[in-house]
N, CA, C and O atoms as CSV, one atom per row, in Angstrom:
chain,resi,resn,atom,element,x,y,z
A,1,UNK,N,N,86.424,82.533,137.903
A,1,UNK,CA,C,85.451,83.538,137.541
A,1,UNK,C,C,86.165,84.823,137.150
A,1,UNK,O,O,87.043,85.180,137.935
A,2,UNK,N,N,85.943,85.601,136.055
A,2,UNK,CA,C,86.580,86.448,135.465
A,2,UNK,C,C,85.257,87.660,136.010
A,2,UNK,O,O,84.207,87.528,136.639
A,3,UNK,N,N,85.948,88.786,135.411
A,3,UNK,CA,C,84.688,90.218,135.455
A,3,UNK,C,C,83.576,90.267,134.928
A,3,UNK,O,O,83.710,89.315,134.159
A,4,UNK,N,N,82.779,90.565,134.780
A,4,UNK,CA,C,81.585,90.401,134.078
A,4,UNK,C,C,81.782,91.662,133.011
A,4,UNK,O,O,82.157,92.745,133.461
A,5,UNK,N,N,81.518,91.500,131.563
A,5,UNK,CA,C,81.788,92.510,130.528
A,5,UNK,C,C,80.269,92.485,129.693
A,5,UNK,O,O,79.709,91.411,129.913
A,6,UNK,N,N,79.644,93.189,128.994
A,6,UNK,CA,C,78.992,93.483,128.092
A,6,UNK,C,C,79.331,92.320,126.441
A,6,UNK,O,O,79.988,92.550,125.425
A,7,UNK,N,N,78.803,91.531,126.726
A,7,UNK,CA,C,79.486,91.129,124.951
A,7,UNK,C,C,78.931,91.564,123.868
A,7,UNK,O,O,79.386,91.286,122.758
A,8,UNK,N,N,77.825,92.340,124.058
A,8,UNK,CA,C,77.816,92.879,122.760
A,8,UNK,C,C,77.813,94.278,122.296
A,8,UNK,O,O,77.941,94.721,121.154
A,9,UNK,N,N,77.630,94.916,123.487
A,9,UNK,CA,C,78.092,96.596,123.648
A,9,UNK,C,C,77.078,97.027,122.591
A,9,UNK,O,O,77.887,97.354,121.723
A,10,UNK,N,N,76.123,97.213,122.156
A,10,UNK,CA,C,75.845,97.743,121.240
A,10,UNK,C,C,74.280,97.830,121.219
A,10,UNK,O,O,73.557,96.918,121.621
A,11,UNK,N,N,73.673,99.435,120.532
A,11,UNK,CA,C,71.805,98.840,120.415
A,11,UNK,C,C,71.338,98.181,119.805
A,11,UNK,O,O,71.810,97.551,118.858
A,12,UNK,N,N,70.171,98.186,120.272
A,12,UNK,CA,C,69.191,96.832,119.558
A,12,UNK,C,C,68.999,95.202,120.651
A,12,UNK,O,O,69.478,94.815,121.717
A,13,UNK,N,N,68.051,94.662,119.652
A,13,UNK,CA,C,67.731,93.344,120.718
A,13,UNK,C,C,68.665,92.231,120.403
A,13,UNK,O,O,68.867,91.652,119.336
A,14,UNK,N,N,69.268,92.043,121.760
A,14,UNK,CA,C,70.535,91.002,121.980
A,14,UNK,C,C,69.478,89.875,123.178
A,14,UNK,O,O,68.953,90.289,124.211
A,15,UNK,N,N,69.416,88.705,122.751
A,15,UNK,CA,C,68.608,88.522,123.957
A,15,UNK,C,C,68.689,86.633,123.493
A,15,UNK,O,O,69.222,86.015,122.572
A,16,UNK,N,N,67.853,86.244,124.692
A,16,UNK,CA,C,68.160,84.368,124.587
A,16,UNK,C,C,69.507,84.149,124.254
A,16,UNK,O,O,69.862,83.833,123.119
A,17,UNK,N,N,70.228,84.299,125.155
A,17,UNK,CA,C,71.675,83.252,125.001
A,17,UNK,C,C,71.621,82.210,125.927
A,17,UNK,O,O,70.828,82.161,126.868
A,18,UNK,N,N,72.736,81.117,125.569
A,18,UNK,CA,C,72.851,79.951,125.852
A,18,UNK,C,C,74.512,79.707,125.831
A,18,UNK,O,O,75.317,80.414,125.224
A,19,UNK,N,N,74.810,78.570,126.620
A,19,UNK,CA,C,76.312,78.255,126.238
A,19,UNK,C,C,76.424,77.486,125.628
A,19,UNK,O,O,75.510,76.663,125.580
A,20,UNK,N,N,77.655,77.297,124.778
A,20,UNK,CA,C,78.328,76.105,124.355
A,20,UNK,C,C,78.772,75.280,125.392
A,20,UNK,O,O,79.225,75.497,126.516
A,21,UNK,N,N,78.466,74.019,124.566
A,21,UNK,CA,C,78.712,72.116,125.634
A,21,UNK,C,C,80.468,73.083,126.028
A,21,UNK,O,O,80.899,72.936,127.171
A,22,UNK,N,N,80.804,73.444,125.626
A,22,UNK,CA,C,82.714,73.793,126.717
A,22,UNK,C,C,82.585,74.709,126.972
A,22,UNK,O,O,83.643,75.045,127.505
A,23,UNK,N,N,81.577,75.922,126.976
A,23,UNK,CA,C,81.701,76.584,127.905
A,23,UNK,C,C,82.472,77.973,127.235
A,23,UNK,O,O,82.267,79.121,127.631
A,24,UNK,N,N,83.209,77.668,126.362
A,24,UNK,CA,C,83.773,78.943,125.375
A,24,UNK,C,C,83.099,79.950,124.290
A,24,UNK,O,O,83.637,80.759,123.534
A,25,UNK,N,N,81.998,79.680,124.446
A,25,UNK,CA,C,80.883,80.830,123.471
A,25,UNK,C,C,79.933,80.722,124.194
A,25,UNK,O,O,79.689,79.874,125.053
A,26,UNK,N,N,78.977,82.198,123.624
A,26,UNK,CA,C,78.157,82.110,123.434
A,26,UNK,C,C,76.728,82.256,122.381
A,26,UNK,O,O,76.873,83.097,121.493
A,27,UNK,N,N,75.461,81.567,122.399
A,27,UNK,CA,C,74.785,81.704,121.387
A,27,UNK,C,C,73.687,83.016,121.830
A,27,UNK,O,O,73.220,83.092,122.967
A,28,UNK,N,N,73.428,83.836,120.932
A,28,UNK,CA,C,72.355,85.073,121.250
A,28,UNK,C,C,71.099,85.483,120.306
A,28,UNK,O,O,71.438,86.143,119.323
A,29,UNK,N,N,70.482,85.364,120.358
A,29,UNK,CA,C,69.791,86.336,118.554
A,29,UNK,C,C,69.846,87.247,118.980
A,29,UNK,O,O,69.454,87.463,120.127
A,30,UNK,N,N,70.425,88.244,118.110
A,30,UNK,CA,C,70.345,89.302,117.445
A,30,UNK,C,C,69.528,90.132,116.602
A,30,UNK,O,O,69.548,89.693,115.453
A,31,UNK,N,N,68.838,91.132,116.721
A,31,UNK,CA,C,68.744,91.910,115.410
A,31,UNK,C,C,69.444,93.034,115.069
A,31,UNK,O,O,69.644,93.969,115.845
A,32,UNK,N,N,70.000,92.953,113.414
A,32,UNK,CA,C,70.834,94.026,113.944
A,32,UNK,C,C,70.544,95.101,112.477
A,32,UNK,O,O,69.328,95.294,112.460
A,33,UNK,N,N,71.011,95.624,111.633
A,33,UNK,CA,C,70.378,96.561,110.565
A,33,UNK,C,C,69.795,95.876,109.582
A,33,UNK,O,O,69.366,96.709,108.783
A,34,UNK,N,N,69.583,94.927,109.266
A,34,UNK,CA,C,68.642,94.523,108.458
A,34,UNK,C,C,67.320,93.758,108.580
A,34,UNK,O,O,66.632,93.019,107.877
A,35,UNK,N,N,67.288,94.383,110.030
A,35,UNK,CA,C,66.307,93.753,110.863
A,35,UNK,C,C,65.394,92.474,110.956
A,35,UNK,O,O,64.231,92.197,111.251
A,36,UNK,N,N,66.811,91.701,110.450
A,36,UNK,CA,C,66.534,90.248,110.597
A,36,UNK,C,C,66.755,89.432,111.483
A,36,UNK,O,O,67.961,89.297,111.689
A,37,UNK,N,N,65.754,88.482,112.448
A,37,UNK,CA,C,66.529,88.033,113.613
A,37,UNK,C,C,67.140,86.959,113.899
A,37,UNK,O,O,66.370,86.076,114.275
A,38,UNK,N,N,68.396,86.625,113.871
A,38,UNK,CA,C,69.520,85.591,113.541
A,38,UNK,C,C,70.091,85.235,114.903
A,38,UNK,O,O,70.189,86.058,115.813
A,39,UNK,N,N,70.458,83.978,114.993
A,39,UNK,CA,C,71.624,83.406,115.542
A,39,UNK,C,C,73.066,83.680,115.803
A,39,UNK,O,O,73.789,83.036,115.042
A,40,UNK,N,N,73.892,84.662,116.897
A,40,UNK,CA,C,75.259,84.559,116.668
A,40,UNK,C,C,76.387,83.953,117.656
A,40,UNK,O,O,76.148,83.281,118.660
A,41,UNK,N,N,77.222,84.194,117.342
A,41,UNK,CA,C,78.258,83.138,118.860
A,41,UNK,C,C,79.138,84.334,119.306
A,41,UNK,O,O,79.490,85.101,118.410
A,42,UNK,N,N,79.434,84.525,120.244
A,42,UNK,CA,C,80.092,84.878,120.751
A,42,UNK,C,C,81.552,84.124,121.629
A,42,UNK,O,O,81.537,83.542,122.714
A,43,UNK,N,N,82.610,84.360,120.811
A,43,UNK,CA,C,83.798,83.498,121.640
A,43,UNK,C,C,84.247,84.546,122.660
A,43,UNK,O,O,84.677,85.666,122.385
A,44,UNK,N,N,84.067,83.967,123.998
A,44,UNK,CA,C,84.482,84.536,124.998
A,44,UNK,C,C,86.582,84.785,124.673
A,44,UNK,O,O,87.273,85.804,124.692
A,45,UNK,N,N,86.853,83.661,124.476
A,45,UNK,CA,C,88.270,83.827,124.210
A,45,UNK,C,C,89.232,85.077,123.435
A,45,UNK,O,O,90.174,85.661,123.970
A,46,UNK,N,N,88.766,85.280,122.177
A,46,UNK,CA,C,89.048,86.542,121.304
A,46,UNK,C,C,88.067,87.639,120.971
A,46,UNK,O,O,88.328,88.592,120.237
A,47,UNK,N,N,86.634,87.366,121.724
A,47,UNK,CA,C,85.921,88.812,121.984
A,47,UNK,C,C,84.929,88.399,120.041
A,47,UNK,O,O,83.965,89.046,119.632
A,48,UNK,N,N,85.341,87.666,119.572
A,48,UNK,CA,C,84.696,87.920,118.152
A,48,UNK,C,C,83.079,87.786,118.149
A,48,UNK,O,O,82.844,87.049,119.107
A,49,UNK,N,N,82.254,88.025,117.737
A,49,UNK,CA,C,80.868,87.820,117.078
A,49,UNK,C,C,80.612,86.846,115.826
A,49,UNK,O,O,80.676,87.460,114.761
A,50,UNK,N,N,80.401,85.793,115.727
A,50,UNK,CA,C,79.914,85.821,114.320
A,50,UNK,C,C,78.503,85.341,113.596
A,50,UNK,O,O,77.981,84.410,114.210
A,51,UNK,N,N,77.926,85.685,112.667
A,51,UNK,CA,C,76.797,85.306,112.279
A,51,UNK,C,C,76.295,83.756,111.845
A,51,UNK,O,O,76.520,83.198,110.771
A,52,UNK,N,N,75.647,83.297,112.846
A,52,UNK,CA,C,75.434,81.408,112.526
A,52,UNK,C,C,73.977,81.385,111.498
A,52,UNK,O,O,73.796,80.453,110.715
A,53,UNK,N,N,73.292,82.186,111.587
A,53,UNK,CA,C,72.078,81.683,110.745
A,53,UNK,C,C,71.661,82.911,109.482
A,53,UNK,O,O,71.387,84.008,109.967
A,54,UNK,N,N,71.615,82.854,108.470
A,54,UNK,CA,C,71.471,84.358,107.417
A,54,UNK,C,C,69.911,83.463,106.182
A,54,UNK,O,O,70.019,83.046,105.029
A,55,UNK,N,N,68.584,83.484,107.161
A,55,UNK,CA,C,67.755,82.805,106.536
A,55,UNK,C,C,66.323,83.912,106.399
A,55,UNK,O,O,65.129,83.930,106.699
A,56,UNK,N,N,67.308,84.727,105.772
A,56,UNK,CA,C,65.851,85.870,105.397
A,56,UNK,C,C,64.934,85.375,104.226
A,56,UNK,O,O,65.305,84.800,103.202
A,57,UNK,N,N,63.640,85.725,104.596
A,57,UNK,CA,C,62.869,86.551,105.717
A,57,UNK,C,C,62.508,85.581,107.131
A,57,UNK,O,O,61.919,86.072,108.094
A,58,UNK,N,N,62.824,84.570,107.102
A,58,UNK,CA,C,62.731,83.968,108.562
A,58,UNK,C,C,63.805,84.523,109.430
A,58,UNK,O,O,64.799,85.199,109.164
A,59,UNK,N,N,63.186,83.912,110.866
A,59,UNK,CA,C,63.884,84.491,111.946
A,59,UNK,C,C,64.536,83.360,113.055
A,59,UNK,O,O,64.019,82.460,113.718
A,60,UNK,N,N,65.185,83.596,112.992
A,60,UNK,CA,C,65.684,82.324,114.601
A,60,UNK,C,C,65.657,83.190,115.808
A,60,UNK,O,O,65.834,84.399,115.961
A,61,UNK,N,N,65.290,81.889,116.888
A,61,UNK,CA,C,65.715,82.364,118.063
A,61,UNK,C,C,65.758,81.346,119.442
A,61,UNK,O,O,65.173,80.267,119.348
A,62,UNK,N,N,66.216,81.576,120.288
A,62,UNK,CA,C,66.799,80.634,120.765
A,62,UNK,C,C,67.398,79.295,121.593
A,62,UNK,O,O,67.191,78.547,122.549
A,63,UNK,N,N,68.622,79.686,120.073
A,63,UNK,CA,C,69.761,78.697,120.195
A,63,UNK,C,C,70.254,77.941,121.130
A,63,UNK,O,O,70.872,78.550,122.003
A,64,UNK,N,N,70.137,76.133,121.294
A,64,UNK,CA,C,70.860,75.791,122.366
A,64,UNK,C,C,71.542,74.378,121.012
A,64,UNK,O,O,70.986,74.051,119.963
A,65,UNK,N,N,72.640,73.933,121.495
A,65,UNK,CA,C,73.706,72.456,120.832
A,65,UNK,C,C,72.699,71.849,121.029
A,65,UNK,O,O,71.927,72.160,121.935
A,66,UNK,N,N,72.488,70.797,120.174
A,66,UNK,CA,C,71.721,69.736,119.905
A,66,UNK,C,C,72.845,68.848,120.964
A,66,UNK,O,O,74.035,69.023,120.699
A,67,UNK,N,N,72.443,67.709,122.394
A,67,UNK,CA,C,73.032,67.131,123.469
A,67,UNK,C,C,73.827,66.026,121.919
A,67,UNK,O,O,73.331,65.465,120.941
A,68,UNK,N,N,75.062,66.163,122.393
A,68,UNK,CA,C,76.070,64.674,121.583
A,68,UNK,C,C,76.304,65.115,120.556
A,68,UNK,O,O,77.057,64.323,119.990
A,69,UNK,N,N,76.031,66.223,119.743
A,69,UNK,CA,C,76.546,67.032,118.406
A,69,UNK,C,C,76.777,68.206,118.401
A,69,UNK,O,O,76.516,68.818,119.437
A,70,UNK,N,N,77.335,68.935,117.270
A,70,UNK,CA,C,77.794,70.280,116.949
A,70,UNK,C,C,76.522,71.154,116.334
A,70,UNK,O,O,76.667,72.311,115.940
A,71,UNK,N,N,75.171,70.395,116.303
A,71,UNK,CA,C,74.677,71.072,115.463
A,71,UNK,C,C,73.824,72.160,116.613
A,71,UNK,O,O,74.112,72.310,117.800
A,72,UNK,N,N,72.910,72.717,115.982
A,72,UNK,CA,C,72.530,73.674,116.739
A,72,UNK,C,C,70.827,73.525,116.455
A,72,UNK,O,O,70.529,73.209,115.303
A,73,UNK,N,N,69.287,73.809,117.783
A,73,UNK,CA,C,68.229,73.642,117.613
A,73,UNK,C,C,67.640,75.119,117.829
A,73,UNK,O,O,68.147,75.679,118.801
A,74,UNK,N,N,66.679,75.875,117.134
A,74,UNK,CA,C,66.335,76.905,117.407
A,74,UNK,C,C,64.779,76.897,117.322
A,74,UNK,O,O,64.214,75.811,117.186
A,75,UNK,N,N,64.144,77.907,117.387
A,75,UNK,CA,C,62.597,77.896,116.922
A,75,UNK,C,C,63.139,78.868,115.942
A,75,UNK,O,O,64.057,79.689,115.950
A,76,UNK,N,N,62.386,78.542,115.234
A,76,UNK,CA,C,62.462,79.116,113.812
A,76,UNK,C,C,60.705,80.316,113.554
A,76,UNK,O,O,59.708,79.848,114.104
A,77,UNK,N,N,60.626,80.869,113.239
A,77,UNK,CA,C,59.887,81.712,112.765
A,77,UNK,C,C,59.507,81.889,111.206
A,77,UNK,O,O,59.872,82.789,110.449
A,78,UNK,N,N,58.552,80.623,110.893
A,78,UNK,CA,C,58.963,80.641,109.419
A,78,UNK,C,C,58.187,81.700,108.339
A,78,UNK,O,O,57.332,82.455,108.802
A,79,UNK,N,N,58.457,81.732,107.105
A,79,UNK,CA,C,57.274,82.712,106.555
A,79,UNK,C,C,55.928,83.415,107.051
A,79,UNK,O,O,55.610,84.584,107.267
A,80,UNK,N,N,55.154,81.942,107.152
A,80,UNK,CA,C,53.779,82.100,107.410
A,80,UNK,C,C,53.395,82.371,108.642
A,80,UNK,O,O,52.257,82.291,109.105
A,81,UNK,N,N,54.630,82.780,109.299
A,81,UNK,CA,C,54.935,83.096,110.807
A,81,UNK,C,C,54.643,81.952,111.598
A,81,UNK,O,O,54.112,82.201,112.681
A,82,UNK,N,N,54.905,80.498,111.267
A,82,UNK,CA,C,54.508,79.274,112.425
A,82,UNK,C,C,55.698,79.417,112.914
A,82,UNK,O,O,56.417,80.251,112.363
A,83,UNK,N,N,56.186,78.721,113.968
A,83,UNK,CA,C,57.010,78.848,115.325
A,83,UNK,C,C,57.175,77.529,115.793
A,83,UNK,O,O,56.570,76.913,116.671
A,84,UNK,N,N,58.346,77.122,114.853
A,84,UNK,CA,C,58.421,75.390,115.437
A,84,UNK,C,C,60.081,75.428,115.762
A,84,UNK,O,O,60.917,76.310,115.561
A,85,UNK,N,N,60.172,74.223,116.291
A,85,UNK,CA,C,61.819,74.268,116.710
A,85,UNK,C,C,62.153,73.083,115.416
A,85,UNK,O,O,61.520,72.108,115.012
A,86,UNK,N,N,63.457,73.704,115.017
A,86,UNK,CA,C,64.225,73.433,113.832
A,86,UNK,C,C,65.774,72.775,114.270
A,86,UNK,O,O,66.337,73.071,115.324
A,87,UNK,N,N,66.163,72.118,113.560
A,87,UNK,CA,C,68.232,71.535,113.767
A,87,UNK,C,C,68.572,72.325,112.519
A,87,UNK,O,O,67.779,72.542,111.603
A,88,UNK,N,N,69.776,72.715,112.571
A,88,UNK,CA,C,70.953,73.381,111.554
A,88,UNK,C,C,72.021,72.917,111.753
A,88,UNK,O,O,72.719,73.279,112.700
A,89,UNK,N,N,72.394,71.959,110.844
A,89,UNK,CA,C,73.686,71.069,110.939
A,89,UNK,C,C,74.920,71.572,111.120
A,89,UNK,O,O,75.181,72.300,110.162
A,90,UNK,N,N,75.775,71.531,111.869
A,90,UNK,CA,C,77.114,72.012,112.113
A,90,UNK,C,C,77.320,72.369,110.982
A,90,UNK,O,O,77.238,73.597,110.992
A,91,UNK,N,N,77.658,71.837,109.488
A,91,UNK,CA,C,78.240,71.718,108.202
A,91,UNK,C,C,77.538,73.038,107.458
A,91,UNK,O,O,78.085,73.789,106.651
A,92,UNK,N,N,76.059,73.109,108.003
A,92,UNK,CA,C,75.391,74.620,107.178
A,92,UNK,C,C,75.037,76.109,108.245
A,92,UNK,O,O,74.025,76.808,108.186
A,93,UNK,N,N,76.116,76.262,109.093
A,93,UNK,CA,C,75.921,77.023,110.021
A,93,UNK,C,C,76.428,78.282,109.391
A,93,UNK,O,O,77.248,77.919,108.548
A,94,UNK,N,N,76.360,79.254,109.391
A,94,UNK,CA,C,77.239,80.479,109.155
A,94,UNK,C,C,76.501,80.396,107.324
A,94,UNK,O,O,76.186,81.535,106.982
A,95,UNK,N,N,76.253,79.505,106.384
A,95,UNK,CA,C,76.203,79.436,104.877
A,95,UNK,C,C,74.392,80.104,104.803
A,95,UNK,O,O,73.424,79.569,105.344
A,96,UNK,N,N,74.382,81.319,104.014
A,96,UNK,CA,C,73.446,81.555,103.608
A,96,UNK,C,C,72.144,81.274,102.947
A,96,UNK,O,O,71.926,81.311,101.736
A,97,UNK,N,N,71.206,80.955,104.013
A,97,UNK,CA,C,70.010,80.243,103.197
A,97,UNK,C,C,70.504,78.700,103.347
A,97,UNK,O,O,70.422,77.869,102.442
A,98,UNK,N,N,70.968,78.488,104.487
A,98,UNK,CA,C,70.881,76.938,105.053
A,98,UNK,C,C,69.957,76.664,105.907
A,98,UNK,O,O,69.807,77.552,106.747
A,99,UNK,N,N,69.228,75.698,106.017
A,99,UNK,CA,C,67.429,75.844,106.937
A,99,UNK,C,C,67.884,74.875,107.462
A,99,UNK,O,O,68.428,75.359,108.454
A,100,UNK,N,N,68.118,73.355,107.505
A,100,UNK,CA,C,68.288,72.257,108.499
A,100,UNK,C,C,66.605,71.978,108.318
A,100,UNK,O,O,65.689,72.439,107.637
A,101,UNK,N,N,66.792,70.920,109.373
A,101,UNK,CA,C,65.448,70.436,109.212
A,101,UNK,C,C,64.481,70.495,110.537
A,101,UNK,O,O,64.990,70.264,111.633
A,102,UNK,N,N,62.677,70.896,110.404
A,102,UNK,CA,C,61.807,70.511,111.264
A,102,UNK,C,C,61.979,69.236,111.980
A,102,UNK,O,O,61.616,68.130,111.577
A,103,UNK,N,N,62.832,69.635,113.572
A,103,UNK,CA,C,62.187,68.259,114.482
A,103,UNK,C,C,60.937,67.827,114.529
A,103,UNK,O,O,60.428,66.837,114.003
A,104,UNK,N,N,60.364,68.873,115.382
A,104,UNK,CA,C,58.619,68.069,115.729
A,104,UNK,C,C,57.732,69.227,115.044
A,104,UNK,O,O,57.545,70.398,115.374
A,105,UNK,N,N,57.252,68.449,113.953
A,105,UNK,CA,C,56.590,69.077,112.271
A,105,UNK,C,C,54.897,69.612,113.039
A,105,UNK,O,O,54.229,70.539,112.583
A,106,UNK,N,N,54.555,68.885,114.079
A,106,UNK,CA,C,53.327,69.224,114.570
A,106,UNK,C,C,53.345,69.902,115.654
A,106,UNK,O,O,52.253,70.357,115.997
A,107,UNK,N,N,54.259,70.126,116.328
A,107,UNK,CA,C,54.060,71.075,117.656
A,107,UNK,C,C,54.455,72.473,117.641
A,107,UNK,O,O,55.530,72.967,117.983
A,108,UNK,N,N,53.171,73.151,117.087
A,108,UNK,CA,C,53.292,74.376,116.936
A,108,UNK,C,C,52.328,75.433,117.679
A,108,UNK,O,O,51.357,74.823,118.127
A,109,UNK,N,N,52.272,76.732,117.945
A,109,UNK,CA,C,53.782,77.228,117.856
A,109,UNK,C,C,54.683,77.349,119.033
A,109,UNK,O,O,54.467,78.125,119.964
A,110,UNK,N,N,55.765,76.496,118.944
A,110,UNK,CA,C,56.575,76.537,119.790
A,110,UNK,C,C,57.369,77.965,120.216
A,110,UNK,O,O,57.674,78.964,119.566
A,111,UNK,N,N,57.586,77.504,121.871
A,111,UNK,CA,C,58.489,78.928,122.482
A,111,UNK,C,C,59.342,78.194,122.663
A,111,UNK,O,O,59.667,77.334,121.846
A,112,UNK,N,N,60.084,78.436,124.165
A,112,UNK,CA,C,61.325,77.991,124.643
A,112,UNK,C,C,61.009,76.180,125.094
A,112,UNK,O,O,60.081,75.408,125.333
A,113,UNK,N,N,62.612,76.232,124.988
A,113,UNK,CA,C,62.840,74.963,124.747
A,113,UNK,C,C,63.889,74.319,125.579
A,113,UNK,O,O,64.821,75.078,125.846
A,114,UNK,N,N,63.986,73.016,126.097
A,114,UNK,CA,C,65.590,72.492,126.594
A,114,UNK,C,C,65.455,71.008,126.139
A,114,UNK,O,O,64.498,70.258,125.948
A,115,UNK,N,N,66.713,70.903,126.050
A,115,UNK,CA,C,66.908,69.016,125.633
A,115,UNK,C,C,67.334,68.723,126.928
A,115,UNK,O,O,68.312,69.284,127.423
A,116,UNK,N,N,66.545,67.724,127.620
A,116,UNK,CA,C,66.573,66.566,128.829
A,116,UNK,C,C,67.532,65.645,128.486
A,116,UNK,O,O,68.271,65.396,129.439
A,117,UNK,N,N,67.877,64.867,127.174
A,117,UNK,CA,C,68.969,63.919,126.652
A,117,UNK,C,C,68.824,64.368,125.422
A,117,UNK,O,O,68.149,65.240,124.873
A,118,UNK,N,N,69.719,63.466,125.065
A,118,UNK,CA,C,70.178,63.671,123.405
A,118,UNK,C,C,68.743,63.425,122.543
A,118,UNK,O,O,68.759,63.790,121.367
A,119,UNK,N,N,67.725,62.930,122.981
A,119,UNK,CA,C,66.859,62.758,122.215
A,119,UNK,C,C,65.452,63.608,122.445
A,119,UNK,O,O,64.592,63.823,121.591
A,120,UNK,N,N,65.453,64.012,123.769
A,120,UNK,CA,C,64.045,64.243,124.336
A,120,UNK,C,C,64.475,65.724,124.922
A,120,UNK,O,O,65.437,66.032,125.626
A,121,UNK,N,N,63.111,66.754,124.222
A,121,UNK,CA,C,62.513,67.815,125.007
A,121,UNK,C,C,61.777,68.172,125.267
A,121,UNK,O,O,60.705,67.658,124.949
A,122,UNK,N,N,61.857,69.576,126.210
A,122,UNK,CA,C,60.644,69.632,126.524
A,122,UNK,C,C,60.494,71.017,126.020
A,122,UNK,O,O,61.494,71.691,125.772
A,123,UNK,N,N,59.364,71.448,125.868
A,123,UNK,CA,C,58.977,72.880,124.628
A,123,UNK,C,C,57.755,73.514,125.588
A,123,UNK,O,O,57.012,72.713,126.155
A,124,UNK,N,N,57.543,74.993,125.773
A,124,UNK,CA,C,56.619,75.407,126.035
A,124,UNK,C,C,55.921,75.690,124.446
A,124,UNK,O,O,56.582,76.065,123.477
A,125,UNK,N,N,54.706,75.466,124.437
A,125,UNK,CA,C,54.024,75.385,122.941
A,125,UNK,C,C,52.705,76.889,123.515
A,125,UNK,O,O,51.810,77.343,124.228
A,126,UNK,N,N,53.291,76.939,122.846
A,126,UNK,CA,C,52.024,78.534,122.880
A,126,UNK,C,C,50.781,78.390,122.312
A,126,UNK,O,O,50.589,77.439,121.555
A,127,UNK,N,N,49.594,79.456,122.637
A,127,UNK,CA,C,48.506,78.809,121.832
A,127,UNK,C,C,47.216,78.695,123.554
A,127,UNK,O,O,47.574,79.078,124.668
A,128,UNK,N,N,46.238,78.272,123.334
A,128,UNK,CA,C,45.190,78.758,124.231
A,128,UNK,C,C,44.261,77.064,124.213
A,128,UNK,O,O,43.353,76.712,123.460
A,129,UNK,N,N,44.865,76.376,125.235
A,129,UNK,CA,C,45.676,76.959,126.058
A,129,UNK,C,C,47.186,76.579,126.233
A,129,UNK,O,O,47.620,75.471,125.919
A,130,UNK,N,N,47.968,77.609,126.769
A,130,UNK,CA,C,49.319,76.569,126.800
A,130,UNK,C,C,50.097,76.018,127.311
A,130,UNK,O,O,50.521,76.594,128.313
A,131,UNK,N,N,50.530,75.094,127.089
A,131,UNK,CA,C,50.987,73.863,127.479
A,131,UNK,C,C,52.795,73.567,127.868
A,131,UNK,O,O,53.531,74.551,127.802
A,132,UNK,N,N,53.229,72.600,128.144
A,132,UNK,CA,C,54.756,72.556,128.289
A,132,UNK,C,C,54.528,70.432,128.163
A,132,UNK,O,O,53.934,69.595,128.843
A,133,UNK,N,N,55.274,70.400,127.077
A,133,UNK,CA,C,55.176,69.664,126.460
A,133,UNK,C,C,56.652,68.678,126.555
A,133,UNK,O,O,57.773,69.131,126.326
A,134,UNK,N,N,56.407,67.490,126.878
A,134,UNK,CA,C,58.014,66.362,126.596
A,134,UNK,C,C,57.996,65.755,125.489
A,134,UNK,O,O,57.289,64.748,125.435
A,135,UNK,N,N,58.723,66.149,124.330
A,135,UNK,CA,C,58.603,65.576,122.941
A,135,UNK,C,C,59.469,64.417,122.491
A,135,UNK,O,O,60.551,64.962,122.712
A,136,UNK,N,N,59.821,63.124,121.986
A,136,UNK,CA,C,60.942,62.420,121.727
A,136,UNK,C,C,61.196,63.445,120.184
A,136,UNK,O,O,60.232,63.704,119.464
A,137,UNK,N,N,62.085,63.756,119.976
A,137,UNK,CA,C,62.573,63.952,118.635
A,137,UNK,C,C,63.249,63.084,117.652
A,137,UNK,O,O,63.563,63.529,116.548
């Protein structure tokens, strides 16, 4: 166990983080001057930040590893403001205007989220009334 530090030192909303499967980053949304709300990592190792999702005018938020891959699952905030949880493939992470694809196309609008196994979660789904939901994906 090391000191406990600030990783992002800075104003504005830093909030929903998660770890990486090793334990060496972390994932946060951010908003930061273009008041868009994105995905970033934080490597505990060299202190860096960097930006994983740049999908304006949508918003992510959060981020946990898809269980058995690199990719990453978020709720997404799309145009029309629905609120579903989304995958972003390892390969289009950080690339501008990379979306990945709708897991579960009908369970909306989704909040927080965890994967139970590589295949199955469970989602609090917002909405009146609401629910907490075990989805296969």
């Amino acid at each position: 166990m090391g000191r406990p530090r600030n990783a992002t030192a800075r104003a504005g909303y830093d909030n929903q983080p998660s770890f990486s499967l090793d334990s060496r980053a972390l994932f946060f949304t951010s908003v930061r001057d273009d008041a868009q709300a994105d995905i970033y990592r934080f490597d505990f190792g060299d202190g860096r930040t960097t930006r994983l999702t740049v999908t304006a005018p949508q918003s992510e938020y959060s981020a946990a590893v898809v269980p058995g891959t690199t990719d990453l699952a978020v709720i997404r905030v799309e145009r029309d403001t629905t609120q579903r949880l989304w995958r972003v493939p390892a390969n289009a992470i950080g690339k501008a205007g990379a979306m990945g694809t709708v897991l579960l196309a009908h369970v909306k609008p989704a909040g927080y989220f965890a994967f139970t196994d590589a295949r199955t979660v469970a989602l609090f789904v917002l909405g009146s009334p609401a629910s907490l939901q075990l989805a296969d994906t």
